[in-house]
C-alpha positions in Angstrom: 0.0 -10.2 17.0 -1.3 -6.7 16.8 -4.4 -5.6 15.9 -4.7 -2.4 14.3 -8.2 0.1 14.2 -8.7 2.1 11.1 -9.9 5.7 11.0 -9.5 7.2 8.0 -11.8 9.0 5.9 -11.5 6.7 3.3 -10.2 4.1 1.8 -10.5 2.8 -2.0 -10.1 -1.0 -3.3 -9.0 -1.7 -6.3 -10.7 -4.0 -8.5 -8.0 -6.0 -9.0 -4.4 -5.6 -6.7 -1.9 -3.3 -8.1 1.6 -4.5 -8.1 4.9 -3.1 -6.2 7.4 -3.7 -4.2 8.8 -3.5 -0.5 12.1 -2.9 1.2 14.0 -1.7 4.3 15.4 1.7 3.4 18.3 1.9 6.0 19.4 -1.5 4.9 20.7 -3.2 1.3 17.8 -5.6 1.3 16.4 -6.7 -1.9 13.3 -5.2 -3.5 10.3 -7.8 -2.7 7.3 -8.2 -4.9 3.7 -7.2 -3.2 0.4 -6.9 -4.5 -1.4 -3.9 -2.9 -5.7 -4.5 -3.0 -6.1 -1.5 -1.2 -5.1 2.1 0.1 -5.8 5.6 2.1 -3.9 8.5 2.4 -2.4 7.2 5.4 -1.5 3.6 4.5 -2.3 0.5 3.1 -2.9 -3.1 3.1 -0.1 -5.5 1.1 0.2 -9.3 0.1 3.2 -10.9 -0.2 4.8 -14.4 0.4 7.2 -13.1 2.5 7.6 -12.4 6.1 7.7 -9.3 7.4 8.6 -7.3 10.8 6.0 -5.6 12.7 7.0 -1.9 13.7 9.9 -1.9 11.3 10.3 0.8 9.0 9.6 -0.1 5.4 9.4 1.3 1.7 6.9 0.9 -0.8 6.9 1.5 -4.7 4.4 1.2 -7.0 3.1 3.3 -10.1 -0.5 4.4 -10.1 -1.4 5.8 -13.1 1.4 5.8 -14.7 2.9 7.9 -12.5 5.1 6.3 -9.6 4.6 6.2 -5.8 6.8 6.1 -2.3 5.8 5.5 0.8 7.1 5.0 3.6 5.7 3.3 7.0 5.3 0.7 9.6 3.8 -2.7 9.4 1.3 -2.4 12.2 -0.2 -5.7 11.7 0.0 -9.2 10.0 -2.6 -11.9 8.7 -1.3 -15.3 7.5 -3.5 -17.3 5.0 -1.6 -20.4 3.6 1.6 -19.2 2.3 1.4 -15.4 2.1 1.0 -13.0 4.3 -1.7 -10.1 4.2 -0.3 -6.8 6.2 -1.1 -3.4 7.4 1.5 -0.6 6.6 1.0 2.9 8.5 2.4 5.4 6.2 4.6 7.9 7.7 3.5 10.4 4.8 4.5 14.2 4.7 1.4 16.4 3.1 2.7 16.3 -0.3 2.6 12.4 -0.7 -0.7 12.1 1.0 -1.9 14.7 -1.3 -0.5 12.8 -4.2 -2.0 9.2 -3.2 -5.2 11.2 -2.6 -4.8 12.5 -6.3 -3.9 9.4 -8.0 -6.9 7.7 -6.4 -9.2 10.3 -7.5 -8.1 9.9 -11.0 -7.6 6.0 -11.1 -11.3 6.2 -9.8 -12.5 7.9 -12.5 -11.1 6.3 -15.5 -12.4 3.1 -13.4 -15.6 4.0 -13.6 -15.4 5.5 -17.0 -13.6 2.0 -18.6 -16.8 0.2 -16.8 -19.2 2.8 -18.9 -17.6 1.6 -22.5 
């Protein structure tokens, strides 16, 4: 197993996990469901009951605020606790998309802290 050293600037947790889904692009594989508890611009951490491939080339979906999200990366390392499997996903991100994440955090930050205010 590979362990994997983070360096980013940043990186926010949501309160609760944020659903999606994962699949091989170059492949007809079936979409499968992840929960997603955190993220940076350059990646992010996923939960799913199924296993996965380290340094295989993956696709992620979600929609954060209301507005939905691709990325694509490596799984650069795996944690099994019972019967799911906690993993680390290296985004392979052009600008634009790490722009974007950075965005949509900023924003789904905000109306976080603003819904804790009310």
């Amino acid at each position: 197993m590979m362990r994997y050293k983070r360096d980013e600037g940043f990186r926010f947790q949501f309160r609760s996990p944020i659903p999606g889904f994962i699949l091989k692009p170059q492949e007809e594989s079936e979409p499968i469901a992840i929960l997603i508890p955190d993220m940076s611009p350059n990646g992010l951490k996923l939960i799913t009951e199924t296993k996965l491939m380290t340094n295989e080339l993956y696709e992620v979906h979600f929609t954060l605020n209301d507005q939905k999200m691709r990325v694509l990366g490596n799984i650069v390392w795996i944690k099994q606790v019972g019967n799911t499997y906690s993993y680390g996903l290296q985004g392979l991100n052009d600008k634009e998309t790490m722009k974007g994440i950075v965005e949509g955090l900023k924003v789904y930050s905000k109306n976080s802290l603003s819904s804790n205010r009310k």
